[in-house]
N, C-alpha and C positions, 0 to 999 in steps of 0.2 A: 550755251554755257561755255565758259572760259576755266578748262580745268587746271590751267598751268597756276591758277591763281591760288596765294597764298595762304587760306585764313589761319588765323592765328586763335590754336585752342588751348594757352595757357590761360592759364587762374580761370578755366569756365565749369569747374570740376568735370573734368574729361578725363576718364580713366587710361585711356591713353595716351595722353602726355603729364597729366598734373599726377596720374599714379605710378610714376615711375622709380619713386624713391623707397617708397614703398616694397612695391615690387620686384625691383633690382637693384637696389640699396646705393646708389646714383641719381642726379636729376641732370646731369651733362650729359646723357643719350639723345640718339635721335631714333624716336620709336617707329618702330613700323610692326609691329606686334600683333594687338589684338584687333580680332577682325570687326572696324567699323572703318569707313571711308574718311580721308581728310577735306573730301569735297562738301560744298552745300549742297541739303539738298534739293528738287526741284523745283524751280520759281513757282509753279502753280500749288505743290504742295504747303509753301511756305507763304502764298499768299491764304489760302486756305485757313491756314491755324491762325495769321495775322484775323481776318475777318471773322473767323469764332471767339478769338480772343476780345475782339474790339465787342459785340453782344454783351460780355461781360455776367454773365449769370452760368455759374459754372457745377448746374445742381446732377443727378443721376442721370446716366446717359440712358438713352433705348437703342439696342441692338437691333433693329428695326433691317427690314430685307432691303431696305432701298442701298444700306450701305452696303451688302454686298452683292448687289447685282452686279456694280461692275468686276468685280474680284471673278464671279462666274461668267461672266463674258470673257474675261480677260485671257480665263483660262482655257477656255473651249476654243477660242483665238488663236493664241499664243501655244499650246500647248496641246491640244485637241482632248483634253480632258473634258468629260460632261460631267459637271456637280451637280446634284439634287440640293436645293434646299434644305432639306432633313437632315442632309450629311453633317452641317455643317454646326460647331460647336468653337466658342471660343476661349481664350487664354494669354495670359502676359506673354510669354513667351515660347519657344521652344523645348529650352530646357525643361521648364516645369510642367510641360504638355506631356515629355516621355516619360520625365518622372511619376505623371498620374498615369501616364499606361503602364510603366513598372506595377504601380500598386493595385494597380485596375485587372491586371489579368494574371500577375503571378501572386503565390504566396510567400512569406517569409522562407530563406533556407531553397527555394526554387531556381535553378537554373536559368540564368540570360545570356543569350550569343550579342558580342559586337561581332565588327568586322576590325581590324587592329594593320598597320594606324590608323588611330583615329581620336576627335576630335575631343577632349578631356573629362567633360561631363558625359559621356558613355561608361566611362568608366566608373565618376563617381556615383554616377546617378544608381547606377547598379549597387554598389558596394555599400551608399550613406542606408538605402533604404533594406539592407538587410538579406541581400539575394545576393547568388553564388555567378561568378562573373567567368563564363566562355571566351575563348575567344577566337576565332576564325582567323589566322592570320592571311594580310593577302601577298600574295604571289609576285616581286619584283624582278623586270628582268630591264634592265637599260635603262631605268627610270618611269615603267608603264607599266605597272597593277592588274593583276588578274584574279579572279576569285580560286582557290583550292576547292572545288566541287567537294573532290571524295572526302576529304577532313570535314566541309559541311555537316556532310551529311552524317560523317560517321560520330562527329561530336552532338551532334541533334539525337542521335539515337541511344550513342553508350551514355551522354551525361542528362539525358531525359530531359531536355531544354523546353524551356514552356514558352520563352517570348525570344522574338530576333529584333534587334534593333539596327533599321537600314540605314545606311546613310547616302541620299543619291538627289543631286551628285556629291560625290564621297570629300568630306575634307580631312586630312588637309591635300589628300594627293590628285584633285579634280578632277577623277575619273566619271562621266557619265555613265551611267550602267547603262546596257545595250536592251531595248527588249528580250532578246534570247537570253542575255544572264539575268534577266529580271525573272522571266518567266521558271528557267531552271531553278533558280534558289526558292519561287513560290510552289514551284513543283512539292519539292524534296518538304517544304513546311504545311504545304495541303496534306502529302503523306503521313507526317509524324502528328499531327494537329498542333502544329507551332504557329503562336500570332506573329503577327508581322505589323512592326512600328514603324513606319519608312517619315524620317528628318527630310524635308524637302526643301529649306529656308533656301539653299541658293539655287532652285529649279531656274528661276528665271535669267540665271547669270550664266549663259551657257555664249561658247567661241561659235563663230561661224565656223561650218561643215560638221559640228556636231548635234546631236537633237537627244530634247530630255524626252523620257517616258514616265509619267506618275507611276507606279504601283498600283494606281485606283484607274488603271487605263485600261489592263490587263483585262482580262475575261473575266466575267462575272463570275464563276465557280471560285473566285478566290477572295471576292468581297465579304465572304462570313471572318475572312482571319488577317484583315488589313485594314489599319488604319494609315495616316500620313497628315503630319502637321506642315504648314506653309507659313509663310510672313512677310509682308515687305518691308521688312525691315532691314535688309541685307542687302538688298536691290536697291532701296531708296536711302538707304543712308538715313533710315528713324528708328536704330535698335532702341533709343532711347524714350521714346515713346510706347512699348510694352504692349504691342498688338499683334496677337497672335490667331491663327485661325489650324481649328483641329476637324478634321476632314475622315469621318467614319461611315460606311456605306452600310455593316451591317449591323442589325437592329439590337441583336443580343452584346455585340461587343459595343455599340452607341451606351444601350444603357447603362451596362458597367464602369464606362466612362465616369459617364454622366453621373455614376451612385459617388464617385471617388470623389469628382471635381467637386459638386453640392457638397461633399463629406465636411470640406476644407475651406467651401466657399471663395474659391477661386479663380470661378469664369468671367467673371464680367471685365471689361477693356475701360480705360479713362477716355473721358472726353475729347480729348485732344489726336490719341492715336485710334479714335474711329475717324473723326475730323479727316487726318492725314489716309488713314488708308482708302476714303472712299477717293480722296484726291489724288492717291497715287492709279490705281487701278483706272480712272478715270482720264487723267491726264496726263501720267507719268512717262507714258512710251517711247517721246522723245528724247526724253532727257535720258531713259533709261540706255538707248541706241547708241547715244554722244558717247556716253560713260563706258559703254560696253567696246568701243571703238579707242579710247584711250587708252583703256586699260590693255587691253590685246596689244598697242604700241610701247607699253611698259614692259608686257610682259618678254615683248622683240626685241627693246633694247637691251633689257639684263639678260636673253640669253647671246646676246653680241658679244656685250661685254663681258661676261663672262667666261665665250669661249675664244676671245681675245686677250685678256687678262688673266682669269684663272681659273686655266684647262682642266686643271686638279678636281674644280668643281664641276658638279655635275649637276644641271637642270633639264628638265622636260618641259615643254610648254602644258600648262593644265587644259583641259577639256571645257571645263569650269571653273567658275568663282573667283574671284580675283587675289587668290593667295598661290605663292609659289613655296615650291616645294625641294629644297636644297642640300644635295646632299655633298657633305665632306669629311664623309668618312675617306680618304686616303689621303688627309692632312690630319682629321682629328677622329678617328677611329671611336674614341669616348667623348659623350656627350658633355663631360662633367668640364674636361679640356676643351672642348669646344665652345661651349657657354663662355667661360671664363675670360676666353680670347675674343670673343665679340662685343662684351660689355667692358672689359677691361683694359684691351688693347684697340681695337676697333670702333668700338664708344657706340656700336648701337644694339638695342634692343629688340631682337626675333625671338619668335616663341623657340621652346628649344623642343628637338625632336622624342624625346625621350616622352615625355610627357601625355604622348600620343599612345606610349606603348613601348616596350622592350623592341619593336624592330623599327622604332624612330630613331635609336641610338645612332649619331652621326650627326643628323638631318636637323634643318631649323627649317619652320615657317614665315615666309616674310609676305606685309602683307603690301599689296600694288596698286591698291587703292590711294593713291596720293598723288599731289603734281610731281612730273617727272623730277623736278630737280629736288626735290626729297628724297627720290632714289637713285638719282646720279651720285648725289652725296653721302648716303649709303653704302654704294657700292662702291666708292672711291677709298672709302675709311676701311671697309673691308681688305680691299686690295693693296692699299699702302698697309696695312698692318700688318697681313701677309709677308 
């Protein structure tokens, strides 16, 4: 794969470029924003959907185990997680996975922990469906996130919190949680009998010298109060295909699942993004290596550049995922001013920090998923604006 290459996603309604007027009330930006890759994705994945496509009979799919045997190879591989069969339950996406565990295990008026910043539907997903929203802030010192144990715990306890919703590895600050802060935070929710949601879409996008841990990897005494949804759709560049897989080991929290998602009739996957997912877990490794090997060269140039040009700014390299995490609060201390000057002076479009949470205030997300020179010219526009 040649990632330096162009493709061009105007007029394909790509919410990433054709939704930008919309959005930021401009269409002269150059987005780097929401998290979907500018690259194709992989030649076997794309030959896949081409040769299901050419069949041409496009009636009710079967969720049949063949497709995801390799998803469970993949992961026992890659990742040393063992899935059961049984675990496994599917869904369009992420989002709407946690939101049926919102509705799955709390009731109206009930207590949810995130962990803050973080990722924007944590917070609404809490908020739309009627539950009182925690928040755990985490811990910044130099640009590198730590969990506040004792507010965990003491917010689990005085605000009677019924579900936690994990996010590992965390976006937008791509911290891998370590197995010993995995296992502490499921300590403290085995104690209180808090479930645990753990968001795992970007597991597989992890930097060399770090290593991801499921939640469902953990010791078995913690399987009655964890779920963990996954997808490759983040890895492969197919959010747009709506294939989601929700991953529950224990039987009473499976069913209630299960009573919510039937409630709504919401499980089933489209034709096409079973198609691709058996083709990615299948095939996808190499391409996913290439990709993961660029993007870590993205992420090297802009912190270069950055601490070449503007010092002011402060970056950390992420752990994971291919978004960076930028902070400039000591030129624009409020985010209201900072936005402002990116899309208005700057001419481009990052998610703004706020949005993540009251201690994003400063900070934008940008995302590194692109050919380098979509972020050479990003970071130029930035710096001449400066």
């Amino acid at each position: 794969m040649d990632f330096d290459v162009l493709v061009d996603r105007r007029n394909t309604d790509c919410v990433k470029w054709d939704g930008l007027k919309d959005i930021y009330g401009r269409d002269d930006i150059l987005p780097l924003w929401i998290a979907d890759m500018d690259f194709k994705s992989s030649p076997k994945i794309i030959e896949a959907i081409i040769d299901r496509a050419e069949h041409g009979v496009f009636g009710y799919p079967l969720d049949s185990m063949k497709i995801f045997q390799p998803f469970i190879e993949w992961n026992r591989r890659r990742n040393s997680l063992h899935i059961d069969e049984e675990w496994i339950l599917t869904c369009p996406g992420i989002v709407t996975a946690f939101c049926l565990g919102i509705l799955a295990y709390t009731k109206e008026g009930e207590k949810v922990m995130i962990q803050t910043p973080v990722y924007p539907p944590f917070h609404s997903g809490v908020k739309n469906n009627g539950r009182v929203l925690i928040e755990n802030e985490l811990m910044e010192r130099d640009g590198y996130y730590t969990i506040d144990f004792e507010d965990f715990e003491k917010k689990i306890k005085h605000d009677n919190v019924k579900l936690f919703i994990l996010c590992n590895p965390h976006n937008p600050i791509g911290r891998v949680w370590s197995k010993e802060e995995l296992e502490k935070m499921a300590d403290i929710c085995l104690k209180h009998d808090v479930k645990i949601f753990s968001d795992e879409i970007h597991s597989d996008l992890i930097f060399p010298g770090n290593k991801f841990t499921s939640i469902l990897s953990l010791d078995e005494k913690y399987r009655s109060i964890t779920a963990a949804a996954v997808a490759p759709s983040k890895t492969f560049n197919i959010a747009g295909l709506s294939s989601s897989i929700v991953l529950i080991p224990g039987e009473d929290m499976r069913k209630r699942y299960e009573k919510i998602s039937e409630g709504v009739a919401i499980g089933g996957l489209n034709i096409f993004g079973l198609t691709a997912m058996e083709a990615a877990y299948k095939y996808g490794e190499e391409w996913l290596e290439e990709a993961l090997k660029y993007i870590e060269k993205n992420s090297d140039y802009m912190e270069g550049f950055i601490e070449e040009n503007m010092p002011e700014v402060k970056y950390r390299k992420p752990e994971a995922t291919y978004l960076g995490w930028l902070d400039f609060r000591k030129i624009f201390p409020s985010s209201k001013d900072l936005d402002v000057f990116l899309i208005d002076k700057a001419k481009v479009a990052l998610n703004s920090g706020i949005t993540f949470g009251k201690s994003g205030e400063g900070f934008v997300r940008i995302n590194l998923g692109c050919p380098r020179s979509i972020l050479i010219e990003a970071l130029n526009r930035i710096k001449n604006a400066l």
